[in-house]
C-alpha positions as CSV (number, residue, x, y, z in Angstrom):
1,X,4.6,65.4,-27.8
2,X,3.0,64.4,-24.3
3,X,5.4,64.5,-21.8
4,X,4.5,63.2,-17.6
5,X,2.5,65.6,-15.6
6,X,4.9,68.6,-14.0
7,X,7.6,67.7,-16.3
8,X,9.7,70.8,-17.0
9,X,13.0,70.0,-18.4
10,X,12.5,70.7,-22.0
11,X,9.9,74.2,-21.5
12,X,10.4,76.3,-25.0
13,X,12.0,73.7,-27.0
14,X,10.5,71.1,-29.7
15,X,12.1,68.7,-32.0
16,X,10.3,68.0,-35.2
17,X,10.5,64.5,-36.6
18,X,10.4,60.9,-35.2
19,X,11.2,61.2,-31.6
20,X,11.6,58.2,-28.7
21,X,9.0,58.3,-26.3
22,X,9.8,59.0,-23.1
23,X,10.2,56.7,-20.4
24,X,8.3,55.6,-18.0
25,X,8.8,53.9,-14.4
26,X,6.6,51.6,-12.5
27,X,5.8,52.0,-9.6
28,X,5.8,55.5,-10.6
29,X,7.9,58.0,-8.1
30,X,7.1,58.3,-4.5
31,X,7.0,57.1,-0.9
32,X,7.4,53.8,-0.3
33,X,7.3,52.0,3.4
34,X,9.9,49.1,2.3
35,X,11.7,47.7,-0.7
36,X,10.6,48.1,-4.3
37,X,11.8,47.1,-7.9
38,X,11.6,49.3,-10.6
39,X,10.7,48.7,-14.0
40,X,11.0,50.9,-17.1
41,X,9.5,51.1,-20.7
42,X,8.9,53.0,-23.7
43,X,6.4,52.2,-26.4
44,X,8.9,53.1,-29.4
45,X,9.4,49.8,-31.0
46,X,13.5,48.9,-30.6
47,X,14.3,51.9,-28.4
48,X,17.3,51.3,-25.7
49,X,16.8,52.9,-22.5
50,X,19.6,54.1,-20.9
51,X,19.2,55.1,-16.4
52,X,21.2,56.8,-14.1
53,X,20.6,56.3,-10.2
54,X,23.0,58.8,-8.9
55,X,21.2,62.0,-10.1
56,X,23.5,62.6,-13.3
57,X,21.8,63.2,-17.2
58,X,21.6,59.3,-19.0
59,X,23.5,59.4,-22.3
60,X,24.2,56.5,-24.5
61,X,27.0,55.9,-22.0
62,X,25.2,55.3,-19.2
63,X,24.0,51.7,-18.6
64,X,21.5,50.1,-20.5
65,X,18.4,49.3,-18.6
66,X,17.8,45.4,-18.9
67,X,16.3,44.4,-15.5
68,X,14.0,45.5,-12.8
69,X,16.1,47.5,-10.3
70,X,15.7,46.9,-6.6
71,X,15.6,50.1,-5.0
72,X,15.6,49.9,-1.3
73,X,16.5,53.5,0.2
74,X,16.4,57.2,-1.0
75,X,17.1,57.0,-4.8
76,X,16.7,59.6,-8.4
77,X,16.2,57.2,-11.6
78,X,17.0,59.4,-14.6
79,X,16.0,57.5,-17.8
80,X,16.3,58.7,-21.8
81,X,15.6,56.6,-24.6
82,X,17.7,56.3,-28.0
83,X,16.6,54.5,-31.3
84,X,17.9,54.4,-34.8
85,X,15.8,56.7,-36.8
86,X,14.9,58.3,-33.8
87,X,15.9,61.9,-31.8
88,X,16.3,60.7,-28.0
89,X,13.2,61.4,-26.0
90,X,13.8,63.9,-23.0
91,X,15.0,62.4,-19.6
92,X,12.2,60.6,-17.5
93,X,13.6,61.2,-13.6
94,X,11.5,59.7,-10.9
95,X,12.3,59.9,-7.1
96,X,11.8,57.3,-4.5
97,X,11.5,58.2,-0.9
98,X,11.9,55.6,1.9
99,X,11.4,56.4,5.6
100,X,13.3,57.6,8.2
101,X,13.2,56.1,11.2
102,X,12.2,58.2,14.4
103,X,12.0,57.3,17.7
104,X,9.0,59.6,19.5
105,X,6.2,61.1,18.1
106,X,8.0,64.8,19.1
107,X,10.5,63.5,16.8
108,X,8.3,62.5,14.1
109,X,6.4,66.5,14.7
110,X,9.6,68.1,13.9
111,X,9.7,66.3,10.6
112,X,9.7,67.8,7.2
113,X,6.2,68.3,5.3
114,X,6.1,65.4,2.7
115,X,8.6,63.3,3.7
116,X,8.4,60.1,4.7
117,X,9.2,58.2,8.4
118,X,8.7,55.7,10.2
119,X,7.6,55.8,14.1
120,X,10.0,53.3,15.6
121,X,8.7,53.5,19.0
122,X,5.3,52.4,20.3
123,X,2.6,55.1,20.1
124,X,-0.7,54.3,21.7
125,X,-3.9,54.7,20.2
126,X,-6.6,57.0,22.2
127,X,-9.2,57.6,19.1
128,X,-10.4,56.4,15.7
129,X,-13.2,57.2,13.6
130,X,-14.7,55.9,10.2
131,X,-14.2,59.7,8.7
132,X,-10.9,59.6,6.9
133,X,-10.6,56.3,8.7
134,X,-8.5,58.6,11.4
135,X,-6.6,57.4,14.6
136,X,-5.6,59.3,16.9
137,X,-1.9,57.9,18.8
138,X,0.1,59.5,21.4
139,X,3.3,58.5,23.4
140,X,5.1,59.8,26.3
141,X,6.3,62.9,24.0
142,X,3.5,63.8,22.0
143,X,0.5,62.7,19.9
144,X,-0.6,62.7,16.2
145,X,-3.2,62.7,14.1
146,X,-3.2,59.5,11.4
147,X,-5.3,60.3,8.5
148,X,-6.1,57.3,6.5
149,X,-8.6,58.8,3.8
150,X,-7.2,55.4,1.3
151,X,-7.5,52.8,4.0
152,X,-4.5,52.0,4.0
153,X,-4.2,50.7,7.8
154,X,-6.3,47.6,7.7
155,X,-6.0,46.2,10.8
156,X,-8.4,46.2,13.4
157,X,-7.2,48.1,17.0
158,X,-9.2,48.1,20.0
159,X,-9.1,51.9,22.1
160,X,-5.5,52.1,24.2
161,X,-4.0,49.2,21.6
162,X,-0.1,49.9,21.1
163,X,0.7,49.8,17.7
164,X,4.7,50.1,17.1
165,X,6.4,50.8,13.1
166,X,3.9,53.2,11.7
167,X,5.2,54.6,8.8
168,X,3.9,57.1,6.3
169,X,4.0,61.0,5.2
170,X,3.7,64.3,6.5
171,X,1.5,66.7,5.9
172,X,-0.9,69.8,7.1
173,X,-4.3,70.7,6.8
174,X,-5.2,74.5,8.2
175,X,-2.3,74.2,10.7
176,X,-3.1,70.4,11.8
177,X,-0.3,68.3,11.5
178,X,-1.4,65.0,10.3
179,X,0.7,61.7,9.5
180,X,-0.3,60.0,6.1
181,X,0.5,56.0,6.5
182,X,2.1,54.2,3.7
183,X,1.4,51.0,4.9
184,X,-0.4,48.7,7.8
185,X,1.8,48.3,10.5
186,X,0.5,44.9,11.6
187,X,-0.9,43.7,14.8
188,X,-1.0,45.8,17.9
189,X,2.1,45.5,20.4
190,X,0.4,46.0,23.8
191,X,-2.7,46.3,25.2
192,X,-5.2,48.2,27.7
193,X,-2.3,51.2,28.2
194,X,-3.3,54.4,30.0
195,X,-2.9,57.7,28.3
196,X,-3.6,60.2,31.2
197,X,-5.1,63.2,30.4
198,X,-2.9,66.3,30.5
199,X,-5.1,69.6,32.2
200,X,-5.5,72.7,30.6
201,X,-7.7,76.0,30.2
202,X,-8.9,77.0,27.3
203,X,-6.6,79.5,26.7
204,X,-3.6,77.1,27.3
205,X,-4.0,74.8,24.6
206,X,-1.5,75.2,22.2
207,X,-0.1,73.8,18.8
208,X,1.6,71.1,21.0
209,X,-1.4,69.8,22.1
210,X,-2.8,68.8,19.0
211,X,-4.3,65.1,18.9
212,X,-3.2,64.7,22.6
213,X,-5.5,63.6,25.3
214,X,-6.4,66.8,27.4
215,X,-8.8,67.8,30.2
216,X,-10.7,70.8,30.8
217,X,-12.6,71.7,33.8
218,X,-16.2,74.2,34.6
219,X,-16.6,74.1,30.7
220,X,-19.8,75.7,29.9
221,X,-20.9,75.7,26.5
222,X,-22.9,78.2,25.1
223,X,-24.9,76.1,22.2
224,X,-28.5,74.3,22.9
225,X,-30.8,71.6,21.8
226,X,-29.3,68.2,20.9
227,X,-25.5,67.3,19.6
228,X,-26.0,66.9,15.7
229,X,-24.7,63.9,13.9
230,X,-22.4,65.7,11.9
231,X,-19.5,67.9,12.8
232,X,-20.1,71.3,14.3
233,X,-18.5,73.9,16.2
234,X,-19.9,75.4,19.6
235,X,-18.3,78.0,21.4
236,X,-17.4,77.0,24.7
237,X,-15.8,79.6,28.0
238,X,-14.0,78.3,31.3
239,X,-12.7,80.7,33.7
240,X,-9.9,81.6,31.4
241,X,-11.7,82.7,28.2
242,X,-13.1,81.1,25.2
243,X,-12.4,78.9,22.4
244,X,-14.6,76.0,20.0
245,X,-15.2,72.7,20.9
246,X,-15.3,70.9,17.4
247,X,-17.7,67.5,17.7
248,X,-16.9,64.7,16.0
249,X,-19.5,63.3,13.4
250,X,-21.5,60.0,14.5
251,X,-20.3,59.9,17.9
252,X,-22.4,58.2,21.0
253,X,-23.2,61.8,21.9
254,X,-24.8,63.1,18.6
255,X,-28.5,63.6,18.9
256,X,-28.2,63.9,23.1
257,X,-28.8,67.3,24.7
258,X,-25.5,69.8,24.9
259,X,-25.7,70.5,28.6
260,X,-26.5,73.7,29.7
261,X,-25.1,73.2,33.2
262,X,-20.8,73.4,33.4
263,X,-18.9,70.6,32.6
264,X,-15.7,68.7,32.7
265,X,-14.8,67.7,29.9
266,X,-11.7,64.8,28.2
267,X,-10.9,66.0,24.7
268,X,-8.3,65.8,21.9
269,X,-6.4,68.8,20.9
270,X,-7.2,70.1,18.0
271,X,-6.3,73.3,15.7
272,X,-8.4,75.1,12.7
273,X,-5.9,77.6,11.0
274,X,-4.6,79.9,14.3
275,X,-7.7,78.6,16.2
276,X,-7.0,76.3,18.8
277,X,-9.8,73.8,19.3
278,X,-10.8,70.7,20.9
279,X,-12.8,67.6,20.2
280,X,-15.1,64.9,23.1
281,X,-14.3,61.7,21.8
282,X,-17.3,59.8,23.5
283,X,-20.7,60.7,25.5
284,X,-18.8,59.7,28.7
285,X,-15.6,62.1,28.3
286,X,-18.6,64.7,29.3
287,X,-19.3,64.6,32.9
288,X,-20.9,67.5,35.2
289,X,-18.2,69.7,36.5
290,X,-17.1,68.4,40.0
291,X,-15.5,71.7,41.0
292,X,-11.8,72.8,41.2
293,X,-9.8,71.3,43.9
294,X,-7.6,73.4,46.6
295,X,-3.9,73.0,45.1
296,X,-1.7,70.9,47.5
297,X,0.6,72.8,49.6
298,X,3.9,71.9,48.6
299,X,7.7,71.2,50.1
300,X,10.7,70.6,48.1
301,X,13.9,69.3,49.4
302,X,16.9,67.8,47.6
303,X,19.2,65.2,49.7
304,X,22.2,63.6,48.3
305,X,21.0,63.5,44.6
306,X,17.7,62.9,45.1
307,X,14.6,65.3,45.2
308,X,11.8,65.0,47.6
309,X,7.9,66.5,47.6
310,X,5.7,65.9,50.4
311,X,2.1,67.9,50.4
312,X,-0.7,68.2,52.7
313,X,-4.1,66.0,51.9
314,X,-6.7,68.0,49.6
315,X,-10.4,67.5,50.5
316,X,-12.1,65.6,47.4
317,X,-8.6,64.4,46.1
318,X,-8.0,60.7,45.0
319,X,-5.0,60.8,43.9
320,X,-2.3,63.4,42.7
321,X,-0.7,64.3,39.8
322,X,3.7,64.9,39.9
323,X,4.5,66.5,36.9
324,X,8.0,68.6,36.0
325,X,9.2,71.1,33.2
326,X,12.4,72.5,32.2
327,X,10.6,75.9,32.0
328,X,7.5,76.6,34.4
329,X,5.9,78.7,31.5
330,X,6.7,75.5,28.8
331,X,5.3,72.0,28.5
332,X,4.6,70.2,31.8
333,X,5.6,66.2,31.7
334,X,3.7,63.9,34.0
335,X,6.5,61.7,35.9
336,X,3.8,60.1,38.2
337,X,0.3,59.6,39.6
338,X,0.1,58.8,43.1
339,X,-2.7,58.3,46.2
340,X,-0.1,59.0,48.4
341,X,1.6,62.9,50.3
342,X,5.0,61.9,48.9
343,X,7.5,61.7,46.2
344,X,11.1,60.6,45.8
345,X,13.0,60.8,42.6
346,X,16.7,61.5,41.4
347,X,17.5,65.4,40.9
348,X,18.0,67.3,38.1
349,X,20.7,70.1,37.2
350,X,17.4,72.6,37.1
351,X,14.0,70.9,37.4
352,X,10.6,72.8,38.1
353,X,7.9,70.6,39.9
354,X,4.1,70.4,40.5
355,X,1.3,69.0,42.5
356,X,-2.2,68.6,41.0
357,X,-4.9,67.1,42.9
358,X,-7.3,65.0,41.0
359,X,-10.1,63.2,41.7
């Protein structure tokens, strides 16, 4: 007797004789990103095929399946066929999983592994690549890997496209978090957004930087010759110590020199196991280092409610970066980049402010 793959229920037991063949669903159990009806069938000529959809054993009381059954959320289908002349076959149980919705991409990372949601909010898209046909999104919370090995996102998106209603499947692969789509979400929902990149050292880049748009600064990488066409790791240091810089294969850098000088460099967060690592998306995230600015000088005051920050001008500084954290040794938020010495915004029970100059 051939039962489904992984089916357990009847391990160390065999009936001998003429025996109803088990049951069989299509679409066969999984994820599915909206509605589906469900079919079932057995090849044993006059067999009735009892179902369940509430989890319970099918017996000859349960009802008889005569139609396709919609199934439209979370659902169990327990099946068991009977014929006259016939033992019952053993129960066929299939599980369909629909999405749950999620608002922000920090949502969606706090997820369980294999289940399936859907990314209600919009999350901008800051990379893609043919490998794995991979995208890389990010909203104001946090960002994700898509990996697409099956194609299943056919539309075309143009760098910094909004694409709102992703939904898919998580999974891992050594310690990256990656979000499996179960179907196109359609056309893009804005255009030409701006993802600023976050700044860290090497060795602050952390698990919750994966996929995210980062910069790091006086990056000097210890590799020679020309950027190969396929991926590759070469170490890089900064003045806070050392980690790999993973290419990506068949970018606009591949077969240019790896520059010996330092450099400053816009990346992706990226992890290998425990290693933290990150990835250049193009030739142009790789400029020669410009130096590190002076940090701005900076007052605090809080009047009725609100909370004020004035700084000092910073020679070489365009422009300045506000950000704030709940903990000054947690994740940093950006609330604001500004040209000007000021900023005025409503107070917080305990807030912990910022001032990066930027240029």
């Amino acid at each position: 007797i051939v039962y489904a793959q992984d089916y357990t229920d009847n391990l160390g037991m065999h009936t001998f004789g003429n025996m109803v063949v088990m049951p069989v669903f299509n679409p066969p159990a999984g994820a599915y990103a909206s509605p589906i009806t469900v079919t079932i069938s057995t090849t044993t000529p006059g067999a009735t095929i009892h179902y369940t959809t509430d989890g319970t054993e099918p017996t000859e009381a349960s009802p008889v399946y005569s139609a396709p059954i919609p199934v439209s959320s979370d659902t169990t289908i327990k099946a068991k066929g009977y014929a006259t002349g016939y033992s019952p076959s053993a129960i066929a149980t299939a599980f369909y999983d629909f999405p749950e919705n999620v608002s922000t991409i920090a949502q969606l990372r706090e997820g369980t592994l294999g289940s399936a949601y859907r990314l209600t909010g919009e999350a901008v898209l800051t990379f893609q690549q043919a490998n794995r046909n991979q995208k890389y999104v990010q909203d104001a919370t946090a960002a994700i890997v898509i990996d697409d090995p099956s194609g299943i996102i056919t539309t075309t998106y143009n760098l910094y496209d909004g694409i709102t209603g992703i939904a898919g499947t998580l999974s891992v692969y050594a310690g990256l978090l990656q979000f499996v789509p179960l179907a196109d979400p359609g056309a893009a929902t804005s255009h030409n957004n701006t993802i600023i990149p976050v700044t860290r050292t090497l060795a602050t880049i952390t698990s919750a930087d994966q996929a995210k748009l980062l910069k790091i600064y006086s990056v000097t990488l210890t590799a020679t010759g020309l950027f190969s066409a396929t991926a590759e790791n070469i170490t890089a240091t900064d003045a806070s110590g050392t980690a790999i810089m993973r290419t990506f294969p068949n970018t606009d850098y591949a077969g240019t020199p790896i520059p010996t000088d330092p450099v400053d460099i816009i990346c992706l967060g990226g992890q290998f196991n425990d290693a933290m690592q990150f990835s250049p998306r193009f030739l142009a995230d790789i400029t020669p280092a410009a130096g590190i600015l002076e940090a701005p000088i900076v007052n605090i005051s809080q009047v009725a409610g609100t909370i004020n920050l004035s700084w000092s001008a910073v020679s070489g500084a365009t422009n300045y970066r506000v950000e704030s954290a709940d903990d000054p040794y947690g994740t940093w938020t950006t609330v604001t980049t500004t040209s000007n010495l000021f900023y005025s915004g409503t107070a917080a029970d305990k807030k912990f402010y910022r001032v990066i100059a930027i240029n």
